[in-house]
Each structure stands twice: as C-alpha cells, then as structure tokens.
C-alpha positions as CSV (number, residue, x, y, z in Angstrom):
1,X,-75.7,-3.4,-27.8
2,X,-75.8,-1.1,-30.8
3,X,-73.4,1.6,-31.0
4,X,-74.0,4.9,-30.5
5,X,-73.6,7.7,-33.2
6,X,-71.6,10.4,-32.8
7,X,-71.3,12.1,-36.3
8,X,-69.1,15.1,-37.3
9,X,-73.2,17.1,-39.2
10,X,-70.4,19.8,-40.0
11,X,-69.5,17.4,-42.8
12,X,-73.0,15.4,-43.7
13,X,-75.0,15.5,-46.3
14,X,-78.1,13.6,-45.2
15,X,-80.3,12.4,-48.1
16,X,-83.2,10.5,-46.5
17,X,-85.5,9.1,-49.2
18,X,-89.3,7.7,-48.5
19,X,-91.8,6.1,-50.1
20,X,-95.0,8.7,-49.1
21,X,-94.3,12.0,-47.4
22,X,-94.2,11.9,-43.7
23,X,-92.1,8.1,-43.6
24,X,-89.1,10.1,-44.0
25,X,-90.2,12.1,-41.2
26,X,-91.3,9.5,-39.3
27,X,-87.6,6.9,-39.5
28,X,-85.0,9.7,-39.5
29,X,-86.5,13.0,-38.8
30,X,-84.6,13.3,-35.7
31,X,-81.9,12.8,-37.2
32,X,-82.4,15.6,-39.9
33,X,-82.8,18.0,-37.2
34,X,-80.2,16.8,-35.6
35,X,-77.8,17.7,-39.2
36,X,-79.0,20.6,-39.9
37,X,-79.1,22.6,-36.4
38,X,-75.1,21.3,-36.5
39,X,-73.9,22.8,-39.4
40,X,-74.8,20.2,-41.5
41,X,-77.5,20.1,-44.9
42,X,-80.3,17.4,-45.5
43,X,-82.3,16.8,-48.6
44,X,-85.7,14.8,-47.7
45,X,-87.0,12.8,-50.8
46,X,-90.8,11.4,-51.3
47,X,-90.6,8.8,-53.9
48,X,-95.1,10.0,-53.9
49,X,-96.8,11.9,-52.0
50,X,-99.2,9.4,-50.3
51,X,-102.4,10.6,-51.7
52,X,-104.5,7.6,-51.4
53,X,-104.3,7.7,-47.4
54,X,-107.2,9.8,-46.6
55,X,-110.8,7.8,-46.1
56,X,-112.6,11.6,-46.5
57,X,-110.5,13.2,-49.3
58,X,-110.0,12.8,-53.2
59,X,-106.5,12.0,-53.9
60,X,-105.9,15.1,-55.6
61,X,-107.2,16.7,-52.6
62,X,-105.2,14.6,-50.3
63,X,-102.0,15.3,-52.5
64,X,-102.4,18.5,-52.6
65,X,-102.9,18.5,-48.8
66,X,-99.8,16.2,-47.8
67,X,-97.4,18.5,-50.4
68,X,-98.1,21.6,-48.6
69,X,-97.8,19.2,-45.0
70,X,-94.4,17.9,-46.6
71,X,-93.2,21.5,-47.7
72,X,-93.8,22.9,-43.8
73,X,-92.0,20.1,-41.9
74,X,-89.4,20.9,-44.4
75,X,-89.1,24.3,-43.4
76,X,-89.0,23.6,-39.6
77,X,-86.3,20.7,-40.3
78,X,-84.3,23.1,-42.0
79,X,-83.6,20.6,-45.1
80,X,-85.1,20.7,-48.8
81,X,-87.3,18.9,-50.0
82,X,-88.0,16.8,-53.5
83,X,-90.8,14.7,-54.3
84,X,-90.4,12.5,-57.6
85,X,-94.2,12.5,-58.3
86,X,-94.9,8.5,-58.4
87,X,-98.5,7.6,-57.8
88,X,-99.2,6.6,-54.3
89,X,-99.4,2.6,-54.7
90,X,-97.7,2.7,-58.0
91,X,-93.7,3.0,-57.3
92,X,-92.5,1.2,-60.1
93,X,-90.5,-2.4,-60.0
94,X,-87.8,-1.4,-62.0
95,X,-84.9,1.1,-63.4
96,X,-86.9,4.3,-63.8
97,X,-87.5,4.8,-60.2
98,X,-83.8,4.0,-59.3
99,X,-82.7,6.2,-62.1
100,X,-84.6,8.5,-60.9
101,X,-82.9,8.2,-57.7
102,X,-79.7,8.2,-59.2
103,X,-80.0,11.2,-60.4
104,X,-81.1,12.9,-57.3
105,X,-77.6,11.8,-55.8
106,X,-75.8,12.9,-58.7
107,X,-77.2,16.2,-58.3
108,X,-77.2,16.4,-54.2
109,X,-74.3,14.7,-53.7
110,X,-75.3,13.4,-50.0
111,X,-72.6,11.6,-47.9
112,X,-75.3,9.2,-46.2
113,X,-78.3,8.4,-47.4
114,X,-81.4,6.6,-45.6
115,X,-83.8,4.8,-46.5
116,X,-86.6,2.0,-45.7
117,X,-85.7,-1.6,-45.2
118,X,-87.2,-4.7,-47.2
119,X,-88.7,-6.4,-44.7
120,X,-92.3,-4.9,-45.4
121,X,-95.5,-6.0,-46.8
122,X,-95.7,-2.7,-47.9
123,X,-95.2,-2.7,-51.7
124,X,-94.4,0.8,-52.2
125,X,-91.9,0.9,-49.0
126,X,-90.1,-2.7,-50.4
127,X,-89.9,-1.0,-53.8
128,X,-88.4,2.0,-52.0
129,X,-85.7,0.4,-50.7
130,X,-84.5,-1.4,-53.6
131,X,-85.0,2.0,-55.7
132,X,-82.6,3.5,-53.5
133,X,-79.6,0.9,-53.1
134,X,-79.5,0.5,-57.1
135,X,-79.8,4.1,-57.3
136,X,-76.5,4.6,-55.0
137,X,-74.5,1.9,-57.2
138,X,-75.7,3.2,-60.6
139,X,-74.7,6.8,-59.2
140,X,-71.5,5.3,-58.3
141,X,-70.8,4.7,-61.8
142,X,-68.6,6.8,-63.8
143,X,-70.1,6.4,-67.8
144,X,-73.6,6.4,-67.3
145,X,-74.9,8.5,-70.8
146,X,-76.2,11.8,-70.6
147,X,-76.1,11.8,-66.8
148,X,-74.0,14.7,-64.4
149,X,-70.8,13.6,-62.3
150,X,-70.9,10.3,-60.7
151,X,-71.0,10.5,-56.6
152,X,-69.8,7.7,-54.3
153,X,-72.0,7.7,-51.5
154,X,-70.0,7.4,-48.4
155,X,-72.9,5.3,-46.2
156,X,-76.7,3.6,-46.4
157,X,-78.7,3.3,-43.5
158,X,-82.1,1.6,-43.6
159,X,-84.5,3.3,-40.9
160,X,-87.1,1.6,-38.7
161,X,-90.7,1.5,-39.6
162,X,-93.7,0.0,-38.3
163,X,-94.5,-1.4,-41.4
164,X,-90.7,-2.3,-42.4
165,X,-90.1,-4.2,-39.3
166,X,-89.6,-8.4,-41.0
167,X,-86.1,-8.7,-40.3
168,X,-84.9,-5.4,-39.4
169,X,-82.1,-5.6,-36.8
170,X,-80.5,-2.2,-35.7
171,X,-76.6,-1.5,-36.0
172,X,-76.8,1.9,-35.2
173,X,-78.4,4.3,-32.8
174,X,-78.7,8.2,-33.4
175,X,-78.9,10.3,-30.3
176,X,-81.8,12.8,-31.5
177,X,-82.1,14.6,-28.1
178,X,-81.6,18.0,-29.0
179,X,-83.7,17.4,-31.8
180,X,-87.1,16.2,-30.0
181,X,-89.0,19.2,-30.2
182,X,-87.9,20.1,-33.5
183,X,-88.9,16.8,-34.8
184,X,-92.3,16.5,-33.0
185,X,-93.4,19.9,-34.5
186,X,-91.8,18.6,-37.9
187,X,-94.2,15.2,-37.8
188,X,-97.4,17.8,-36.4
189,X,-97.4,19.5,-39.8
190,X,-99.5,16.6,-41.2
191,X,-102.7,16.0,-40.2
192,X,-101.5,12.2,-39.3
193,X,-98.6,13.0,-37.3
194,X,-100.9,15.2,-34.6
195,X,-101.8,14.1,-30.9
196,X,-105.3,12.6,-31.3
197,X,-105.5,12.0,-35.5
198,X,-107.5,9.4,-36.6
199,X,-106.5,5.9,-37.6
200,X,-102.7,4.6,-36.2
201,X,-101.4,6.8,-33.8
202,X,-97.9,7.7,-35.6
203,X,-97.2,10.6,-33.6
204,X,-97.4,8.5,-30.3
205,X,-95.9,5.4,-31.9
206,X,-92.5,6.9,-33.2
207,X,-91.9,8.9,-30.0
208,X,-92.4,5.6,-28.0
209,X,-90.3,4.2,-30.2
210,X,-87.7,6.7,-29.8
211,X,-87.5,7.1,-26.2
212,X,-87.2,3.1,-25.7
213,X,-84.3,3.4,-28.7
214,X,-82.7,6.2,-26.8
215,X,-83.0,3.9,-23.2
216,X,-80.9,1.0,-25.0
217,X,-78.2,3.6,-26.3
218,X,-78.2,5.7,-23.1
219,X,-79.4,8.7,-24.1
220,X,-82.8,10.7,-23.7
221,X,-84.4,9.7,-27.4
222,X,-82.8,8.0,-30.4
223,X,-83.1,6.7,-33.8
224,X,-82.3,3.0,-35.1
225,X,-80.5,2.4,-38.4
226,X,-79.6,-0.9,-39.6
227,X,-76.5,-1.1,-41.8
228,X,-76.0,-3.0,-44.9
229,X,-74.5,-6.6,-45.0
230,X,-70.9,-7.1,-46.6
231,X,-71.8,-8.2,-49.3
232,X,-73.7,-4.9,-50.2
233,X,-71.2,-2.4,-48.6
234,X,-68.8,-4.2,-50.8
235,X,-71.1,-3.9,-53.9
236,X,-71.6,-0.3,-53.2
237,X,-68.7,0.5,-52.5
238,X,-69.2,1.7,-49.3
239,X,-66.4,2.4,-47.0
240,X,-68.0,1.5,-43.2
241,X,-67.7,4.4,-42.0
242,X,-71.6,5.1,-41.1
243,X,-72.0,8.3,-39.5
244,X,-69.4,7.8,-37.3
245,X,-66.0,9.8,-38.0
C-alpha cells in the first residue's frame, strides 16, 4: 500500500510541468487545487501547446484554442501558467529543452516538481520527462554561465498517465478531495476534458482513475505519484522528503 500524502501547501511550491496543455491538468491537477486553496502557489508548465490534436482545426487554430483553454483552467486552479512554445510533436531530444526547464526553476523556485514518467510511447511525453529531471540537476548547479541563482529542488514526482503507464508503479498517493470540483471544472475548460467530447474520454478516464486511487489510499479521490529510484534522488540531490513534512 502506498502512502498517503499529507503535505504542509503553506510551504509548497508546486511546479507541474507537461508535455501538451491539459496533461498537467490531467496527472496532478488535483493536486494543484489542492496547493493553492491551502495557502500554497503552483506554477503549471506546457513544454507545447498540443496543437496537432484537433482532426477539424488548423494547428494555429487549435493552438490558439488550447492557450486560451490552458489560460482558464489556470485561472480556476489558482496557479500560473508558462508554456515554452515547442511545436506539438517536436520536443527536442536534447539540452535546449532541459535548459529551458532549468531556467524555469531557477526563476520559480518550486519545492516539488511533477512531471510525466518514461514509460510511454509517447515521444513528446518520454522527452518530457527526461527534459525535466536534467533540468532539476542542471538547476541544482551553482556556476552555470549567464544563468540566475541555482535552486535545489526539494522533491520529483512523476504523475500517472494513460499514455505513460510502461512501468509506472505508484509510491505516493495525494488525497485531492477537497479539490474535485475544482479540478473537474479546471479539466472542462478544454474542449477534450468535457462530458461527451469526441475521441478518448479523458474527462471520464482520470476521474475513474481518481476515485479507484483514492479507494486504495482511503480517501474519497486521489492522485498517484511515483518517486524516483536511489540512484536518481541521490543524483539530484534530493532529500526524500516528497510532500510529506
């Protein structure tokens, strides 16, 4: 049985980074919610907006469509938002993206930061992830040229996705409760997270998901994190302390 997360938001900075707007959303918005009605500040981060997704729309008019979706779940989640404007399909395999990232953390600051899991066939998801983990160690670093302040982040969680889901084995639950409602009007400001949208029912799918997470940990709904092996913590310097005080 996974433990349960009991966190202190008063003192979190959650930075939740993924690869289109709305799978942020989707793997921790609950717990976004959650942060931010405690006390607590969240930053949400779309490495692209996802503009190839639509089967009706140009991808400029897609974009355009998903930033102004991304910017109103934003506003009911009560956390900022910043989109580092890689194409959709096109993360790249490499340093600029987890520079990129880097500096994001630099500037933010967060105390946790989420983000997806490998275990995808998902290209832009699996280059995500690594973006993210060599973006907390270069942050971590204190002579890095030309860049602000380094900043250690405290923890990592990798979220669960239905696309990330090859070897992903949850350490952690978050009790999202209090945040249900929030969360469900958060993932109905896109078009693909309302009742009855077309294609994969995300909406239905990640409530589901977090009602059967939130059976396991005893609670009404929760989210599932899975922590980083020992020999990344150690790498990252990370001090195990995951959310729970």
């Amino acid at each position: 049985m996974s433990p349960l997360a009991a966190p202190d938001w008063e003192q979190e900075r959650l930075m939740v980074v993924g690869a289109h707007a709305f799978d942020a959303e989707v793997m921790a918005g609950g717990a976004v919610a959650s942060c931010t009605a405690n006390g607590g500040a969240a930053a949400i981060v779309h490495m692209t907006l996802g503009e190839l997704g639509s089967s009706t729309l140009s991808p400029h008019e897609y974009g355009a469509q998903k930033r102004l979706e991304a910017t109103r779940a934003g506003i009911l989640l009560k956390s900022q938002v910043r989109l580092l404007d890689y194409r959709d399909a096109f993360i790249p395999d490499g340093d600029d993206a987890a520079v990129a990232v880097n500096e994001l953390i630099r500037e933010w600051r967060p105390t946790t930061v989420v983000t997806h899991w490998k275990g995808s066939p998902h290209k832009d998801h699996v280059r995500t992830h690594h973006a993210v983990v060599q973006g907390v160690f270069y942050a971590g670093l204190k002579h890095l040229d030309d860049m602000p302040p380094s900043h250690q982040v405290r923890t990592v969680l990798f979220a669960e996705n239905w696309e990330d889901a090859g070897g992903f084995e949850p350490d952690l639950f978050c009790d999202i409760s209090s945040a249900h409602d929030v969360w469900m009007q958060a993932l109905s400001c896109y078009e693909i997270g309302r009742e009855h949208s077309p294609g994969f029912p995300y909406r239905d799918y990640y409530e589901c998901l977090a009602r059967l997470r939130g059976c396991l940990a005893g609670v009404e709904y929760a989210e599932a994190f899975m922590m980083p092996k020992p020999d990344v913590m150690r790498l990252l310097g990370l001090s195990g302390g995951l959310l729970i005080p």
